[in-house]
PDB file of N, CA, C and O in Angstrom:
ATOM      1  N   UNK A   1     -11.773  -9.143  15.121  1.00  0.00           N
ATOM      2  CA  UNK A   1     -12.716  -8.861  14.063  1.00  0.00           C
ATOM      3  C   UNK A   1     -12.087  -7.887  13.061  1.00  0.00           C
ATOM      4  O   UNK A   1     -11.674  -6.828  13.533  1.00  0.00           O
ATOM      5  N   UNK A   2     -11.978  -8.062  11.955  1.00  0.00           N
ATOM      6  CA  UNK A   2     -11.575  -6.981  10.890  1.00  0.00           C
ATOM      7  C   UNK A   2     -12.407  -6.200  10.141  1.00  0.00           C
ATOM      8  O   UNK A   2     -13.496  -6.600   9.730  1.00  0.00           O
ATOM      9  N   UNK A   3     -11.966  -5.114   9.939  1.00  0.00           N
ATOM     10  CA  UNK A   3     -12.371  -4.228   9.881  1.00  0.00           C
ATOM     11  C   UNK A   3     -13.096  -3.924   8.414  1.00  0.00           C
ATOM     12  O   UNK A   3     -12.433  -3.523   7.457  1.00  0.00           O
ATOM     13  N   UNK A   4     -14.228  -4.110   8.357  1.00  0.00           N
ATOM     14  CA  UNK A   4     -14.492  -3.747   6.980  1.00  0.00           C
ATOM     15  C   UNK A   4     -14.281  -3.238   5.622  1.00  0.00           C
ATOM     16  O   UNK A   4     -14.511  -3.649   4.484  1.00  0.00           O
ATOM     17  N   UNK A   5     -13.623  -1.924   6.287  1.00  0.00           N
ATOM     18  CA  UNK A   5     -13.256  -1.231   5.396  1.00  0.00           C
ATOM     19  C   UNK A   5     -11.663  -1.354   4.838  1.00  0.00           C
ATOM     20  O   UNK A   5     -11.410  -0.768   3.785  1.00  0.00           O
ATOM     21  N   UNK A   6     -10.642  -2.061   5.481  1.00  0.00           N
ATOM     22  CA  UNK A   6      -9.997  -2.970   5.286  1.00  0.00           C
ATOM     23  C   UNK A   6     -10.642  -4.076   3.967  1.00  0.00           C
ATOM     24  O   UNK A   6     -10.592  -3.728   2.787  1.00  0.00           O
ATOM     25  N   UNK A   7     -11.096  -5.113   4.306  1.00  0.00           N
ATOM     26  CA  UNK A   7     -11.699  -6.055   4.321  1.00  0.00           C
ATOM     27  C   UNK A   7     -11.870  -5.439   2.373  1.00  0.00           C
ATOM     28  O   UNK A   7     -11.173  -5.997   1.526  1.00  0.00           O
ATOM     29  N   UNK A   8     -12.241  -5.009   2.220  1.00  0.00           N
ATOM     30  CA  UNK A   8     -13.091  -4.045   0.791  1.00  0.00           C
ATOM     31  C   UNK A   8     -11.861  -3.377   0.088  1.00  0.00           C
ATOM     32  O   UNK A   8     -11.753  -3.619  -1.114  1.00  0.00           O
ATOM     33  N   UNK A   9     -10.953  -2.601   0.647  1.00  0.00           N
ATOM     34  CA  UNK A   9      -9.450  -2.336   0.266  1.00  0.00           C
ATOM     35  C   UNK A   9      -8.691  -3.633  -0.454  1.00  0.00           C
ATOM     36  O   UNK A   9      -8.488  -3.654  -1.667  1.00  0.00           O
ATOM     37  N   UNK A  10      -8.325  -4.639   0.382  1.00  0.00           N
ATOM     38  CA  UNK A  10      -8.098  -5.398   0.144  1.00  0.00           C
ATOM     39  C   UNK A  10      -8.120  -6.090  -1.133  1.00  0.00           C
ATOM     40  O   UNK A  10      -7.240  -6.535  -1.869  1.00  0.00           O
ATOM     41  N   UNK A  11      -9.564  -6.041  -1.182  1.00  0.00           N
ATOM     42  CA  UNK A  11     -10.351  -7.017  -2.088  1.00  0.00           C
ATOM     43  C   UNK A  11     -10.373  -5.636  -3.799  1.00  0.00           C
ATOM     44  O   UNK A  11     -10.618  -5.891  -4.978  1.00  0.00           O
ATOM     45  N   UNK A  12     -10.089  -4.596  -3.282  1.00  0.00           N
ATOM     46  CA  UNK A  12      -9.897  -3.605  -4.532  1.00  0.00           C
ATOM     47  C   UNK A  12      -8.516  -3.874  -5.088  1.00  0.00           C
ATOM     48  O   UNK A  12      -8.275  -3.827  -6.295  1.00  0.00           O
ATOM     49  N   UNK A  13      -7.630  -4.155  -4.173  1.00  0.00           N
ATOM     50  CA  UNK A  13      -6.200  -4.542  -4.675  1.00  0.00           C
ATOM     51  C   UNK A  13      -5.862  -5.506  -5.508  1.00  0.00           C
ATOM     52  O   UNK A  13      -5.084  -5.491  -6.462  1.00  0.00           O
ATOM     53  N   UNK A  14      -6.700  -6.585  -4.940  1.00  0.00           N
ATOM     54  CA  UNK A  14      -6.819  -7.530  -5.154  1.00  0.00           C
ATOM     55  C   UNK A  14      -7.305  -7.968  -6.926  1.00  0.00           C
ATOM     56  O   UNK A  14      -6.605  -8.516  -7.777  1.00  0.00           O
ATOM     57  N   UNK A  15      -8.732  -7.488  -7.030  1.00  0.00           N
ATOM     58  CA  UNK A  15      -9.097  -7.257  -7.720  1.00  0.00           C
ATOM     59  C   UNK A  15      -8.535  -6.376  -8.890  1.00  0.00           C
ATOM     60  O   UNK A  15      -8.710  -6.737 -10.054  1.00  0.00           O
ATOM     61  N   UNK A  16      -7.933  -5.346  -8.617  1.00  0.00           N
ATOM     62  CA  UNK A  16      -7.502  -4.168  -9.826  1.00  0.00           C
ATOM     63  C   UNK A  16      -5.233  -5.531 -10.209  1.00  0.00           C
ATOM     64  O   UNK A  16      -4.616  -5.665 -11.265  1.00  0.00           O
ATOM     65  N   UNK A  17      -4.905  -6.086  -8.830  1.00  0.00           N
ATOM     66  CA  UNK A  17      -3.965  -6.914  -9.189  1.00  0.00           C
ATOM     67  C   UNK A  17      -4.308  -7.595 -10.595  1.00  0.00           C
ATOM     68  O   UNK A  17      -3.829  -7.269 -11.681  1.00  0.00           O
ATOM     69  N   UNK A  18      -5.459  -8.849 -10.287  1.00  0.00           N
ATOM     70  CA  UNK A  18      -5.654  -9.968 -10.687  1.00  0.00           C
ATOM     71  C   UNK A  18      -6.132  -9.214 -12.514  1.00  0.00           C
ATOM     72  O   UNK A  18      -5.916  -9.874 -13.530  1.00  0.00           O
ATOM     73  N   UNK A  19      -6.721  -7.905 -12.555  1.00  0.00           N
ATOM     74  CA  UNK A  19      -7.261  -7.536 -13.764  1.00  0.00           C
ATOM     75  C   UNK A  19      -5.899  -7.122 -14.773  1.00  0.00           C
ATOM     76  O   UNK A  19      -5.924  -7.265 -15.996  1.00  0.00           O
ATOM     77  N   UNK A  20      -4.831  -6.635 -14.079  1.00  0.00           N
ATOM     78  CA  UNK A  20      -3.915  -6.401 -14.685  1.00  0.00           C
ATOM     79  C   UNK A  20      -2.777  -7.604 -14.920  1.00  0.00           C
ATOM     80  O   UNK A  20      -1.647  -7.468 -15.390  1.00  0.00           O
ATOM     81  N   UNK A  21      -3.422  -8.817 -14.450  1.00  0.00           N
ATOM     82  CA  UNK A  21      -2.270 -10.267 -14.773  1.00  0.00           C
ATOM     83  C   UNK A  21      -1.028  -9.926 -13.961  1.00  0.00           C
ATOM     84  O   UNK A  21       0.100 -10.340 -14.230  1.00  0.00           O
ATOM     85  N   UNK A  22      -1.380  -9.034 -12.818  1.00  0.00           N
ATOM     86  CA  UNK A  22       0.165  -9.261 -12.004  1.00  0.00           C
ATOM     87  C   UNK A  22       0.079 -10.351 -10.480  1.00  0.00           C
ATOM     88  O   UNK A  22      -0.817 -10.623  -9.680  1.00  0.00           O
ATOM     89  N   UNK A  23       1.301 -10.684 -10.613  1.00  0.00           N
ATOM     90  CA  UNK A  23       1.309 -12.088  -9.252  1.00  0.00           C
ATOM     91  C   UNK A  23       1.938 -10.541  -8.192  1.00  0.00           C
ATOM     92  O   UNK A  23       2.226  -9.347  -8.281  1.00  0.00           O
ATOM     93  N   UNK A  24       1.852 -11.652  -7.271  1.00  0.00           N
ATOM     94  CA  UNK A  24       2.244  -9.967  -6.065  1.00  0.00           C
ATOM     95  C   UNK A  24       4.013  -9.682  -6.227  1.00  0.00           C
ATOM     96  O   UNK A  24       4.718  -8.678  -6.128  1.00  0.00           O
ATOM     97  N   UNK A  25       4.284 -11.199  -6.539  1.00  0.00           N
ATOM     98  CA  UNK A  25       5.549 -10.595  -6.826  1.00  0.00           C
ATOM     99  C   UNK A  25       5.922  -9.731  -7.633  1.00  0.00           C
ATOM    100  O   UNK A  25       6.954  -9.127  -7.341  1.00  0.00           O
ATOM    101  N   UNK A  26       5.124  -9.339  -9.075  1.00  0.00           N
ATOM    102  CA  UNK A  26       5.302  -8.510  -9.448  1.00  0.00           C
ATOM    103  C   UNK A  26       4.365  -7.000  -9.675  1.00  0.00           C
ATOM    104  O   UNK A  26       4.446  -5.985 -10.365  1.00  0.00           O
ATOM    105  N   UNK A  27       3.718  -7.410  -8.932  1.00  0.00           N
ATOM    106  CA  UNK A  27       3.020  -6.109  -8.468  1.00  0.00           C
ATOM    107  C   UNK A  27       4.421  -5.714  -6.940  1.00  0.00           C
ATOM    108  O   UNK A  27       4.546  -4.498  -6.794  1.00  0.00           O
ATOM    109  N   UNK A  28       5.160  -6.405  -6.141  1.00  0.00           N
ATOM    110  CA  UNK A  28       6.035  -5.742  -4.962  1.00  0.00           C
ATOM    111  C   UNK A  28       7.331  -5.248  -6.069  1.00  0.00           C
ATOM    112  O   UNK A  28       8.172  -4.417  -5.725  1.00  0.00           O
ATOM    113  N   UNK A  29       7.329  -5.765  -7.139  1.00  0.00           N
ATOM    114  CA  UNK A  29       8.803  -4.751  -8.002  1.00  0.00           C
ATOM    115  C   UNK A  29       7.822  -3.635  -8.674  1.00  0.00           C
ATOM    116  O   UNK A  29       8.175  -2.457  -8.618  1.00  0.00           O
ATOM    117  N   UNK A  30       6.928  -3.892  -9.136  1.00  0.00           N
ATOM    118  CA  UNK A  30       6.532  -2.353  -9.365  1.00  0.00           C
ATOM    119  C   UNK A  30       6.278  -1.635  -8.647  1.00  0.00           C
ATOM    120  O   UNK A  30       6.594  -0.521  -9.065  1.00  0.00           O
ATOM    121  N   UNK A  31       5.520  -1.579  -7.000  1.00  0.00           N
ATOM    122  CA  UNK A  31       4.955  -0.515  -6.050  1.00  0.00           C
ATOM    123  C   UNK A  31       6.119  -0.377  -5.375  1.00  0.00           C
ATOM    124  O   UNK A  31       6.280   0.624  -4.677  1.00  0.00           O
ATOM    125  N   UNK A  32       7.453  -1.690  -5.506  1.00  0.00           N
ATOM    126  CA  UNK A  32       8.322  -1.270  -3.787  1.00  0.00           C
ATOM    127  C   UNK A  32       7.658  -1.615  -3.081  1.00  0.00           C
ATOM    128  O   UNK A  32       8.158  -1.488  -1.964  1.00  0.00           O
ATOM    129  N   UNK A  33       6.302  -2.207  -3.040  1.00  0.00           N
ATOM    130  CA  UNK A  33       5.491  -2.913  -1.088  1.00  0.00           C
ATOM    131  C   UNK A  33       5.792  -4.069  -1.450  1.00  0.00           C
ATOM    132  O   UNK A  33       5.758  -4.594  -2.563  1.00  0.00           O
ATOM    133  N   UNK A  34       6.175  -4.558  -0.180  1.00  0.00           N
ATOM    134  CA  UNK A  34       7.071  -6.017  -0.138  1.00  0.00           C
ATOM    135  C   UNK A  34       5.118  -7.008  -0.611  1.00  0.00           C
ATOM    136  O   UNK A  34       3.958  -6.599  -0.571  1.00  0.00           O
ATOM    137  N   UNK A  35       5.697  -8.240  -0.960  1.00  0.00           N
ATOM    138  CA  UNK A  35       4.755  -9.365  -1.134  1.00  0.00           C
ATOM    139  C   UNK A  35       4.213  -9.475  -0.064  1.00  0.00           C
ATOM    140  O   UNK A  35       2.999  -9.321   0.068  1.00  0.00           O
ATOM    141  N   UNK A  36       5.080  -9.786   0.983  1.00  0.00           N
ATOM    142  CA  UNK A  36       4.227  -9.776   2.511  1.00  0.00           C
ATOM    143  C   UNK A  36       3.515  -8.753   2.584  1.00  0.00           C
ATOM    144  O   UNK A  36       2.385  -9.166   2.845  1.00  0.00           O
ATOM    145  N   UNK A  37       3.497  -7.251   2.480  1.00  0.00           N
ATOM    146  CA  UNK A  37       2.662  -6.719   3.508  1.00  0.00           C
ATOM    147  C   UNK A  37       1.879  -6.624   2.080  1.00  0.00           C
ATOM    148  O   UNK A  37       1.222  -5.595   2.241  1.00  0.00           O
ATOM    149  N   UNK A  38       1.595  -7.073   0.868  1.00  0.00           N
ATOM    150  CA  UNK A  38       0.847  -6.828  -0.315  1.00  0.00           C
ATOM    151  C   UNK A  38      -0.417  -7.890  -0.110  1.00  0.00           C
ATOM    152  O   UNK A  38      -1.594  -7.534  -0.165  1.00  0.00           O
ATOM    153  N   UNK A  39      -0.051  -9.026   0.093  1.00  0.00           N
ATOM    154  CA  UNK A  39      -0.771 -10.066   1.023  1.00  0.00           C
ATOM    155  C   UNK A  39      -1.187  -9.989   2.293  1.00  0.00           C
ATOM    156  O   UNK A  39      -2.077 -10.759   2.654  1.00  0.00           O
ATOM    157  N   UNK A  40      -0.693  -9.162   3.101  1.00  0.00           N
ATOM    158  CA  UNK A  40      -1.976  -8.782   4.525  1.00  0.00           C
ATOM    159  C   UNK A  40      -2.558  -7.678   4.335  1.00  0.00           C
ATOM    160  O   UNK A  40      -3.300  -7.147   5.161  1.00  0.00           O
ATOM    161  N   UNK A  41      -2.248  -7.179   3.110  1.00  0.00           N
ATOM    162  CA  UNK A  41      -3.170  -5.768   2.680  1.00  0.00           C
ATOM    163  C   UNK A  41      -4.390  -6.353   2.076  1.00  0.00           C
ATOM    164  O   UNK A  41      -5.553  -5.955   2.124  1.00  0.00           O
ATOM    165  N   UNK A  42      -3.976  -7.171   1.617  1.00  0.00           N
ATOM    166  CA  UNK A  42      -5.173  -7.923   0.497  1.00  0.00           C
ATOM    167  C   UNK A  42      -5.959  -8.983   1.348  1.00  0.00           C
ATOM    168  O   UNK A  42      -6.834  -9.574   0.714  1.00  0.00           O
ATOM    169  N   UNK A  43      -5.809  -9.343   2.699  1.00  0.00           N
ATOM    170  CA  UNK A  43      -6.896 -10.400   3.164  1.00  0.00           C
ATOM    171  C   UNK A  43      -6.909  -9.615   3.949  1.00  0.00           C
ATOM    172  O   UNK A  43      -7.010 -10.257   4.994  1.00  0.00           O
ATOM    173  N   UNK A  44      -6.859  -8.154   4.290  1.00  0.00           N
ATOM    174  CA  UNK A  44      -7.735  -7.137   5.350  1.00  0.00           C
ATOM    175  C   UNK A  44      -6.701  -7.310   6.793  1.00  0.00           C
ATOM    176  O   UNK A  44      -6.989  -6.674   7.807  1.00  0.00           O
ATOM    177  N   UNK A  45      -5.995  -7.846   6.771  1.00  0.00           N
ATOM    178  CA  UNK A  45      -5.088  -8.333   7.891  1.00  0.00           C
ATOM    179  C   UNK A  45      -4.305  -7.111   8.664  1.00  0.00           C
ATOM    180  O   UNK A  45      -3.800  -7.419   9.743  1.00  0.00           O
ATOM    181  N   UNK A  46      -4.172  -5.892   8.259  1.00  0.00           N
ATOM    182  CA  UNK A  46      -3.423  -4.851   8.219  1.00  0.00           C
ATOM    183  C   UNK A  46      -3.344  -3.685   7.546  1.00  0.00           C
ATOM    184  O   UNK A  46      -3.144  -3.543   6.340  1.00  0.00           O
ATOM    185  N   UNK A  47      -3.524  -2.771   8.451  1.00  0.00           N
ATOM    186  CA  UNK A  47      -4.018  -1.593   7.804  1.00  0.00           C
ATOM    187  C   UNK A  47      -3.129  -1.004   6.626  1.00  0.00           C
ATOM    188  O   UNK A  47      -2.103  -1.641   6.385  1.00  0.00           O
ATOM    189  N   UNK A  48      -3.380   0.109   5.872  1.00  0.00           N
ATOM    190  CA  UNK A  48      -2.287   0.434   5.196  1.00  0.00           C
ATOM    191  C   UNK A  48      -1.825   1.674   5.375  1.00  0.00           C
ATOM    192  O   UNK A  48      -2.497   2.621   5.785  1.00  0.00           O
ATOM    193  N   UNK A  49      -0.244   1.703   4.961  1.00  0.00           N
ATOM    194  CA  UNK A  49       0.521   2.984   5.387  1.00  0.00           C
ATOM    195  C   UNK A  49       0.285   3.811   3.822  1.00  0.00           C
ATOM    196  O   UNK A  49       0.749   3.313   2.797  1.00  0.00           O
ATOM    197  N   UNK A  50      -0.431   5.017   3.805  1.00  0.00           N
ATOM    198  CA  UNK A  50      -0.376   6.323   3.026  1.00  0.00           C
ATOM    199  C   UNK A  50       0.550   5.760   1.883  1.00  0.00           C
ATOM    200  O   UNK A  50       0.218   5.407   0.752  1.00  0.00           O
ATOM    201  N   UNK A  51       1.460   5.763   2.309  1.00  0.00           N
ATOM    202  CA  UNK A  51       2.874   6.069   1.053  1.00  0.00           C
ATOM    203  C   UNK A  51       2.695   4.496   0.428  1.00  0.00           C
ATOM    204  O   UNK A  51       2.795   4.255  -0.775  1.00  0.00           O
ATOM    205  N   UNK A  52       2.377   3.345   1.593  1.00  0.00           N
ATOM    206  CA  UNK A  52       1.912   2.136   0.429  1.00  0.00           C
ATOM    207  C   UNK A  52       0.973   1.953  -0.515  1.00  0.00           C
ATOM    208  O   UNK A  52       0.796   1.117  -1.401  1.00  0.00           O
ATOM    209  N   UNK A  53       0.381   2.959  -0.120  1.00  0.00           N
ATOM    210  CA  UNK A  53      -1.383   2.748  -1.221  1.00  0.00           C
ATOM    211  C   UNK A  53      -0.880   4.037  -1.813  1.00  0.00           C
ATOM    212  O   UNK A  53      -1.285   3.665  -2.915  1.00  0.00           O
ATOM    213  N   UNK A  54      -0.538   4.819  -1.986  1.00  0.00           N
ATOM    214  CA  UNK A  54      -0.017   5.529  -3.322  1.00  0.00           C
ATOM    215  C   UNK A  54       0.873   4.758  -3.925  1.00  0.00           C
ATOM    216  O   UNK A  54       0.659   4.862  -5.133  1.00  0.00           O
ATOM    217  N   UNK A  55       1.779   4.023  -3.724  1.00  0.00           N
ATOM    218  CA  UNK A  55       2.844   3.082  -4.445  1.00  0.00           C
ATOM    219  C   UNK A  55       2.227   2.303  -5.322  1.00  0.00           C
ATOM    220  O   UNK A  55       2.470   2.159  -6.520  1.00  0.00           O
ATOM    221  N   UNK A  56       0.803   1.434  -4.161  1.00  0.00           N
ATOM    222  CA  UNK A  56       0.207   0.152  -5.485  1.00  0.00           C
ATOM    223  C   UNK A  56      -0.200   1.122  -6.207  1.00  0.00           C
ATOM    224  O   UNK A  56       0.360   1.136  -7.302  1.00  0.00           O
ATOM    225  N   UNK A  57      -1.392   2.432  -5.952  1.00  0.00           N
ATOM    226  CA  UNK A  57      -2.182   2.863  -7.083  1.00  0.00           C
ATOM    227  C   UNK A  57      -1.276   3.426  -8.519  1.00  0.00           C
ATOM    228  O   UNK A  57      -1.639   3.476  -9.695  1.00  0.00           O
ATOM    229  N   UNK A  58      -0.234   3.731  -8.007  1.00  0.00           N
ATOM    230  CA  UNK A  58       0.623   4.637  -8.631  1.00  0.00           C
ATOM    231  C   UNK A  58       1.260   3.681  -9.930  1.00  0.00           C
ATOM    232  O   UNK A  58       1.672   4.040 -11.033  1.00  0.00           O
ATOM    233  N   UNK A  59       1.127   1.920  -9.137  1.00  0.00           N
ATOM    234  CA  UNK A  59       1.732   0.528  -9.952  1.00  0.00           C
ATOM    235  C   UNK A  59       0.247   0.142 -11.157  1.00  0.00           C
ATOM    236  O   UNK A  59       0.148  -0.437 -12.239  1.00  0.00           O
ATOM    237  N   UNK A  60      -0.571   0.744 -10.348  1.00  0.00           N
ATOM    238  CA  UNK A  60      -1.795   0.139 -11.313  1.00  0.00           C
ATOM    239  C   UNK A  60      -1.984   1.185 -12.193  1.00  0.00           C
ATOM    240  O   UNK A  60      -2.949   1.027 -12.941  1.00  0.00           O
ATOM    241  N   UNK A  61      -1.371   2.183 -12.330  1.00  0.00           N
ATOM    242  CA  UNK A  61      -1.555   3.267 -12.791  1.00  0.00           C
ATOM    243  C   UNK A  61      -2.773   3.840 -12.826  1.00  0.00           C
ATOM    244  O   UNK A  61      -3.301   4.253 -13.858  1.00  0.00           O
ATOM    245  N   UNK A  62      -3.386   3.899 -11.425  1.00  0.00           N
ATOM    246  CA  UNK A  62      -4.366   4.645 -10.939  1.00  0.00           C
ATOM    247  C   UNK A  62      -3.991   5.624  -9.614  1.00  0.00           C
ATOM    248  O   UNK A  62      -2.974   5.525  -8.928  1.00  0.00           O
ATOM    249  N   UNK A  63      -5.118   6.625  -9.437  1.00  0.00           N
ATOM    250  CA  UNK A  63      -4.605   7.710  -8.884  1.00  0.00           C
ATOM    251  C   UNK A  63      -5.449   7.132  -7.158  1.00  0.00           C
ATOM    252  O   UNK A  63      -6.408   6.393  -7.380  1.00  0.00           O
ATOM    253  N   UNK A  64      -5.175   7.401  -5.560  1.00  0.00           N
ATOM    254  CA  UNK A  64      -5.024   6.799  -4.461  1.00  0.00           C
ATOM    255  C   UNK A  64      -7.011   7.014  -4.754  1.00  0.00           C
ATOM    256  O   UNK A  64      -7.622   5.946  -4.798  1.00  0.00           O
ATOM    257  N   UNK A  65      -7.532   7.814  -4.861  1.00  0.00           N
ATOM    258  CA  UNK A  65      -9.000   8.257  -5.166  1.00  0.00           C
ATOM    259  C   UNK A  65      -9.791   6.683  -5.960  1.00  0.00           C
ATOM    260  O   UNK A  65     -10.691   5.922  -5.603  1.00  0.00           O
ATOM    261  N   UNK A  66      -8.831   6.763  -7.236  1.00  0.00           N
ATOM    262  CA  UNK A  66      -9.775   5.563  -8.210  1.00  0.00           C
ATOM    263  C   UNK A  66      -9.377   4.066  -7.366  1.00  0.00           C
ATOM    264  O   UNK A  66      -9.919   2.967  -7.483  1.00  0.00           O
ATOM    265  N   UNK A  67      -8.498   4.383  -6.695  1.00  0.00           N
ATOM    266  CA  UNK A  67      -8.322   2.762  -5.922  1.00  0.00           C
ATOM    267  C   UNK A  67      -9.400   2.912  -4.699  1.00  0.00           C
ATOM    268  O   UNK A  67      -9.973   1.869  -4.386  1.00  0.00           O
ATOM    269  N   UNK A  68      -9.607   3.642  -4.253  1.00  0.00           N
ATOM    270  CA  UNK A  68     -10.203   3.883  -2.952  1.00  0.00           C
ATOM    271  C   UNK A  68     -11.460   3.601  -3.074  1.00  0.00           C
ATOM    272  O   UNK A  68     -12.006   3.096  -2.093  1.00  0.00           O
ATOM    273  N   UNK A  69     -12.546   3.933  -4.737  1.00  0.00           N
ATOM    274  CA  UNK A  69     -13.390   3.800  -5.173  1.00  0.00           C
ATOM    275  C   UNK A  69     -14.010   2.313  -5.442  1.00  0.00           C
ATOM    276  O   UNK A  69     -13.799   1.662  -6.465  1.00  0.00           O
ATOM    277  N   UNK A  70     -14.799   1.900  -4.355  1.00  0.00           N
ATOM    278  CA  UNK A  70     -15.123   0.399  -4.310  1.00  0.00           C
ATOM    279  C   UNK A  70     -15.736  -0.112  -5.124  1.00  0.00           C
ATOM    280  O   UNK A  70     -15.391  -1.278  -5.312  1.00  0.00           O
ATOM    281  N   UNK A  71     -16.949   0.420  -6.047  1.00  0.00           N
ATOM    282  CA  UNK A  71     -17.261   0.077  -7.295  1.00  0.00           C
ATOM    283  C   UNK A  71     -16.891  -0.801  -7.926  1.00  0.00           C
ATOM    284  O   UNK A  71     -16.291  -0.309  -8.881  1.00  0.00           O
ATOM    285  N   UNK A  72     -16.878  -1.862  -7.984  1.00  0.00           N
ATOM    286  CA  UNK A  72     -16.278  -2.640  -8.805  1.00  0.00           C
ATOM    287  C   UNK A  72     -17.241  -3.167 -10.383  1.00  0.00           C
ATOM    288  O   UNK A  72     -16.714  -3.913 -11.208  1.00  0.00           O
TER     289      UNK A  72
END
C-alpha cells in the first residue's frame, strides 16, 4: 500500500514538472536526480532522499517548503 503522503509529493512534482514544460529528462539535467528515481518519485513508488527534493525544488526554482505545499 503506498503511502499517501508520497502519493501527493509525487503528484506536486509532477504537476509543478508538467507546468514548467519539462520532460524528466530534462528536469534529471537540471536537479542531477536521475529520470528513474524522478519517475518513482512521481508515482509515489519511493520515498525521497532530503538532498533529492532540494535538487528538484531548487530546478523548479522553488524553495523545499513551496514544493512541499500541496495546494495546488
Amino acid at each position: 500500500m503506498k503511502d499517501d503522503r508520497l502519493l501527493q509529493l509525487g503528484q506536486k512534482i509532477r504537476y509543478e514538472r508538467m507546468k514548467q514544460n519539462l520532460s524528466q529528462e530534462e528536469l534529471e539535467e537540471k536537479s542531477k536526480v536521475s529520470r528513474r528515481a524522478i519517475s518513482e518519485i512521481e508515482r509515489g513508488n519511493t520515498d525521497i532522499r532530503y538532498t533529492n527534493l532540494y535538487q528538484i525544488a531548487s530546478a523548479f526554482g522553488l524553495t523545499v517548503s513551496e514544493l512541499l505545499d500541496f495546494k495546488l
